[in-house]
C-alpha positions in Angstrom: 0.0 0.0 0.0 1.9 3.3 -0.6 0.1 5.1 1.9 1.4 8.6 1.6 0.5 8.8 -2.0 -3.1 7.7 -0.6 -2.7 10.2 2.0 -2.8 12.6 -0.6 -5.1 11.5 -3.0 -7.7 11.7 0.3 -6.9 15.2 1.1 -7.0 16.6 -2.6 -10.2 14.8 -2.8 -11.4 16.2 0.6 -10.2 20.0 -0.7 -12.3 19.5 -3.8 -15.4 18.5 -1.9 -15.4 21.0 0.6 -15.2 23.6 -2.6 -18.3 21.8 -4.3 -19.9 22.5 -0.5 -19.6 25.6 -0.1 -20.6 26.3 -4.1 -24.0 24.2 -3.6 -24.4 27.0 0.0 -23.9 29.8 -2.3 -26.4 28.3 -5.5 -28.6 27.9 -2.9 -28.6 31.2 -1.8 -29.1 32.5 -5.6 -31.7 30.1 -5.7 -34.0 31.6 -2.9 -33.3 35.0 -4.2 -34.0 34.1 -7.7 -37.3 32.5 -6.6 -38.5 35.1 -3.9 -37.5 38.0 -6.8 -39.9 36.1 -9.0 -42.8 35.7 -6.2 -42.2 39.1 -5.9 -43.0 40.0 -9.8 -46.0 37.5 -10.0 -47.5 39.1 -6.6 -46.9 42.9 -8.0 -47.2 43.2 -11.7 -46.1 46.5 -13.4 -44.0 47.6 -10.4 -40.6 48.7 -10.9 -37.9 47.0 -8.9 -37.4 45.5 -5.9 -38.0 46.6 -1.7 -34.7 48.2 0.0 -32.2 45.8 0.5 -34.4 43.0 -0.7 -31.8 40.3 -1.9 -29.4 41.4 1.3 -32.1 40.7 3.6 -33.1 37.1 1.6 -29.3 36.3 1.6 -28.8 36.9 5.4 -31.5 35.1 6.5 -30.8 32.2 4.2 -26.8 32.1 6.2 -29.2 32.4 9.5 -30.5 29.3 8.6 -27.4 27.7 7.4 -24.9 28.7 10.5 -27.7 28.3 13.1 -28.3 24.9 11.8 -24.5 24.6 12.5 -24.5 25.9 15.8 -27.7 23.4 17.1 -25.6 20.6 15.8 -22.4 20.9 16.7 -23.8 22.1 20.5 -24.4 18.8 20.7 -20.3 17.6 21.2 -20.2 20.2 24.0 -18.6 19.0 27.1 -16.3 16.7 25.0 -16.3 13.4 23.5 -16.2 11.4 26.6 -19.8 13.1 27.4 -20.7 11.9 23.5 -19.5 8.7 23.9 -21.2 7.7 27.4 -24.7 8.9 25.8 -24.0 5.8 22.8 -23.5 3.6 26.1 -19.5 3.8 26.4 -18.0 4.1 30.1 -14.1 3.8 30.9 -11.7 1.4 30.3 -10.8 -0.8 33.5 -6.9 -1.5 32.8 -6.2 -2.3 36.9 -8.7 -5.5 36.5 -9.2 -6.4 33.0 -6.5 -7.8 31.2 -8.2 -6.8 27.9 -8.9 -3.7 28.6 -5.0 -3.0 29.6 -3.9 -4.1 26.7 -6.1 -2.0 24.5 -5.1 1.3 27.2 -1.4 0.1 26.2 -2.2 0.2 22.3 -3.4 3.7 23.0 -0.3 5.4 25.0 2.0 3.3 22.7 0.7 4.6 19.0 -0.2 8.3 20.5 3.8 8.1 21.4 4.6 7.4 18.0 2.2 10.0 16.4 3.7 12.5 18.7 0.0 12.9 19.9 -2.1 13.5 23.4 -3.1 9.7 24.7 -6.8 9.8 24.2 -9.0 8.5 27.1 -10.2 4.9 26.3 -13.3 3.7 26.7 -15.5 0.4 25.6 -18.8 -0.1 24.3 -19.6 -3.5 26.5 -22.8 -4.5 25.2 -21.8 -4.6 21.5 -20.6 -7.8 20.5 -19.7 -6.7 16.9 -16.2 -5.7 15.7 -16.5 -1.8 15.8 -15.0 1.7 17.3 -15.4 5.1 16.9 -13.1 8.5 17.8 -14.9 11.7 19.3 -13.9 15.2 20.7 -12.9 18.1 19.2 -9.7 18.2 19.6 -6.3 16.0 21.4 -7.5 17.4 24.6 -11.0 16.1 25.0 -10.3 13.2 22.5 -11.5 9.7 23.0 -11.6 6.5 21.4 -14.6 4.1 22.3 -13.7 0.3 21.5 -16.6 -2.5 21.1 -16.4 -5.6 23.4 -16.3 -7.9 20.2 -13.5 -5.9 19.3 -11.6 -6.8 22.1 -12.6 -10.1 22.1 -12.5 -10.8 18.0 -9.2 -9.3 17.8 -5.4 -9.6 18.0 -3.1 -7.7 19.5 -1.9 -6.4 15.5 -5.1 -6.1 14.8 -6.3 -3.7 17.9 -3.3 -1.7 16.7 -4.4 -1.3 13.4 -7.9 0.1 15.2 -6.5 1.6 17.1 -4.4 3.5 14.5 -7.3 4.5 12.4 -9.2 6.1 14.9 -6.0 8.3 16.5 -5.8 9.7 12.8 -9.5 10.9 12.4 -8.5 12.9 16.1 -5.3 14.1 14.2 -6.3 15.0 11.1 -9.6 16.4 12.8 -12.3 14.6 11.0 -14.9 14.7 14.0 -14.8 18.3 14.1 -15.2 18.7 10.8 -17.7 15.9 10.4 -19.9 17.8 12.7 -19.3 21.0 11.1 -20.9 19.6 7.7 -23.3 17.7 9.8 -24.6 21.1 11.2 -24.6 22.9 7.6 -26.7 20.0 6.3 -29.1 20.6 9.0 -29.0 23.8 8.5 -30.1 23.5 4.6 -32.8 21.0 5.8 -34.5 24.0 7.8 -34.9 26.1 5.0 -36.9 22.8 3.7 -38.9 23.3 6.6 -39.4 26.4 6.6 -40.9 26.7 3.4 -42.8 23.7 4.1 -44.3 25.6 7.1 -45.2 28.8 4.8 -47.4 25.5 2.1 -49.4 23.8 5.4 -53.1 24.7 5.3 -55.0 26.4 8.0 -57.9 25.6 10.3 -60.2 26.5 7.1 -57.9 24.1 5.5 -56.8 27.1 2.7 -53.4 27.9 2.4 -51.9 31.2 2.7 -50.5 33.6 -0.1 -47.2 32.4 1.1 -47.6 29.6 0.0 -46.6 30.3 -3.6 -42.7 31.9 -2.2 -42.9 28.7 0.5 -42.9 26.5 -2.5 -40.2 27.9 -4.0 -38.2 28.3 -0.6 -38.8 24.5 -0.3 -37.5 23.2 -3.5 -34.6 25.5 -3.6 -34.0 23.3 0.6 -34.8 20.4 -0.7 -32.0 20.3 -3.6 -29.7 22.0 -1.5 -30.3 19.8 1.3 -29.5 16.9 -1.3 -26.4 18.4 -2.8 -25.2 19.0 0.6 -25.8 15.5 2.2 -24.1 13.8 -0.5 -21.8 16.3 -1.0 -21.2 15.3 3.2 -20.7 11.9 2.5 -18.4 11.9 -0.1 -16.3 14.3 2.4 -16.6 11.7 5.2 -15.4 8.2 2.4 -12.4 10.2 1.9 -11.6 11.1 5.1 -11.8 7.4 5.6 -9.2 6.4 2.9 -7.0 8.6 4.4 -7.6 7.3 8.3 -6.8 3.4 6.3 -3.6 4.9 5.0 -2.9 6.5 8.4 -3.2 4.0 10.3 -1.2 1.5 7.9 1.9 4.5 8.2 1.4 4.5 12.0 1.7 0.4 12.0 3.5 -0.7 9.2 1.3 -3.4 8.8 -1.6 -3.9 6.4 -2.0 -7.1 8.6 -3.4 -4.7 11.4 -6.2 -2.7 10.3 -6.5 -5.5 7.0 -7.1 -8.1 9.5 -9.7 -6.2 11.3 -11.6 -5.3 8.2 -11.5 -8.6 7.2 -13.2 -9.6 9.8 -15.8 -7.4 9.6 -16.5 -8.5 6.1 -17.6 -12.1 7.7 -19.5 -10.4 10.3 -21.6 -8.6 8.2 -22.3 -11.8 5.8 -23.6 -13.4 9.0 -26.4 -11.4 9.7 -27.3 -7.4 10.4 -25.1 -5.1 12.1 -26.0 -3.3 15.7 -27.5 0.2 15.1 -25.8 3.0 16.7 -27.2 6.2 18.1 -27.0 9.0 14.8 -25.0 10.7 16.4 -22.1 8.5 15.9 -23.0 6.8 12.6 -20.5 8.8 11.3 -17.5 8.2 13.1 -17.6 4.5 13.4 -14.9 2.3 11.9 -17.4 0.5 9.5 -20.8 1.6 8.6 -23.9 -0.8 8.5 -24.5 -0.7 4.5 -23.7 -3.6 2.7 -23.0 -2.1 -1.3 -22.0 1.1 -2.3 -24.2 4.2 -2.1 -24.0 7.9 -3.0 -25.3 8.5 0.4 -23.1 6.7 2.7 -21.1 7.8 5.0 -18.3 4.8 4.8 -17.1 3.4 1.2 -17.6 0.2 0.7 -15.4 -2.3 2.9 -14.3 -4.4 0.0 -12.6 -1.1 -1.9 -11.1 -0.2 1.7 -9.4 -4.4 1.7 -8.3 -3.9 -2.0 -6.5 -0.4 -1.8 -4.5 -2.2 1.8 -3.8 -5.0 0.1 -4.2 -3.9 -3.6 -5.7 -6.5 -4.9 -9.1 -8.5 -3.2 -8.7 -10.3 0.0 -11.1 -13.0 1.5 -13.1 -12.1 5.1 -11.3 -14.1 8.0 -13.1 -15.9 10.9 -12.3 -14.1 14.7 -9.7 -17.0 15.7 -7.5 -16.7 12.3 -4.4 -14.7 12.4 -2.6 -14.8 9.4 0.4 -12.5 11.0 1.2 -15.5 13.2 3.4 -12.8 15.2 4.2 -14.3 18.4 6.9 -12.0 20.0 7.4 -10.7 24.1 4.6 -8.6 25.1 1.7 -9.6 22.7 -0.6 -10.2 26.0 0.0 -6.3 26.9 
């Protein structure tokens, strides 16, 4: 795998997206005033021009919309991501009395060494028995990485690495915080949907309003920017994933590591369907639940992520195989 080169592939990809985002927020916002400057026409015929500051006042309140929708989302990750990751269920690791959990703490100071990083606090997701994890916080400081209990029971020590790995380079490359920040402008687009939704509803005399004729054209101008701007999201979030795979192969050397684990994960999910996860967290986990590629997901499909480690197609592997075979001092801690 020649992870740098993927490295940067990832982050020219992620540039280029984040571009097309923030062209789909300003077509929206010619969009609205295009379509409230025609309401405008239709409602007064044969008068000249438009109201004082007119298209400033429609382009303001269209941002409102946009950054508040921002601002309610991301409030959400206040208080850090250990307060995130005890609402999916996570609590702390117990390194004193479980020897699992030591070695996965271990995992964690070791690689943040390496990266030159701030050791995350660990915690574990003990009622999921599925092979899964996910990074949260908005920074090093309040970073922390939440393991499943099938993780730490499915895997090996190379492969907990590899995890590991992936999820210290979403907290240094800062994909959380910027996760939630497109999270917040998609929301954001989707209440200018509901807003103009609001203005087409019928009244108590079941009649709608004369607004309803700038509310429809509010809505469809939300509704395609609240498209554009989801998928626009996920493709964001696929590449930030490539380049958390590539990470965490340069933080390893290994493709064994974070190959292994996805391998696995590839039988689990022939076996039957995945555990659902709060929303909140969809996002960050280390696999998604979909099955085949869609514009709309969040994670690219697992088989691409196996091929570009490996390079070529690799078969799933059941929880006991380890084809590393590494047996050296330490492999217990």
């Amino acid at each position: 795998m020649r992870f740098f080169k993927q490295q940067d592939e990832a982050r020219a990809q992620t540039r280029q997206l984040l571009l097309l985002f923030a062209l789909a927020v300003l077509a929206l916002v010619l969009a609205i005033n295009a379509a409230l400057a025609l309401t405008w026409h239709l409602f007064t015929p044969g008068i000249p021009g438009y109201p004082a500051y007119f298209f400033t006042v429609n382009t303001v309140m269209t941002l409102v919309f946009v950054l508040g929708g921002w601002w309610l989302e991301t409030s959400s990750l206040e208080g850090g991501g250990e307060k995130l990751a005890r609402r999916v269920g996570a609590r702390e690791a117990w390194p004193s009395s479980r020897l699992d959990e030591q070695k996965l703490c271990n995992i964690a100071s070791e690689l943040a060494i390496a990266a030159s990083m701030t050791t995350p606090q660990v915690m574990v997701l003990n009622r999921v028995e599925r092979i899964n994890a996910f990074a949260a916080g908005w920074d090093e400081d309040d970073a922390v990485i939440a393991v499943t209990r099938g993780a730490l029971d499915q895997l090996t020590r190379d492969e907990l690495q590899g995890l590991v790995a992936h999820e210290l380079s979403h907290i240094r490359e800062g994909d959380t915080r910027l996760n939630m920040r497109l999270a917040g402008m998609v929301f954001g687009l989707e209440m200018i949907f509901n807003l103009g939704a609001g203005m087409c509803e019928r009244d108590e005399n079941d009649r709608r309003s004369v607004l309803a004729v700038p509310g429809l054209a509010i809505m469809a101008a939300g509704f395609l920017g609240w498209l554009a701007g989801r998928a626009l999201k996920a493709a964001v979030s696929r590449q930030r994933e490539f380049l958390a795979d590539a990470r965490a192969v340069q933080y390893t050397r290994s493709r064994d590591g974070l190959g292994g684990v996805l391998r696995k994960v590839a039988r689990e999910q022939g076996t039957g369907a995945s555990p659902s996860f709060h929303p909140s967290v969809q996002h960050m986990l280390l696999v998604g639940p979909q099955a085949r590629a869609h514009w709309m997901d969040s994670h690219p499909p697992l088989a691409e992520r196996i091929r570009r480690i490996y390079g070529r197609s690799m078969p799933s592997l059941r929880p006991d195989d380890d084809e590393s075979a590494l047996t050296r001092p330490g492999a217990m801690l």
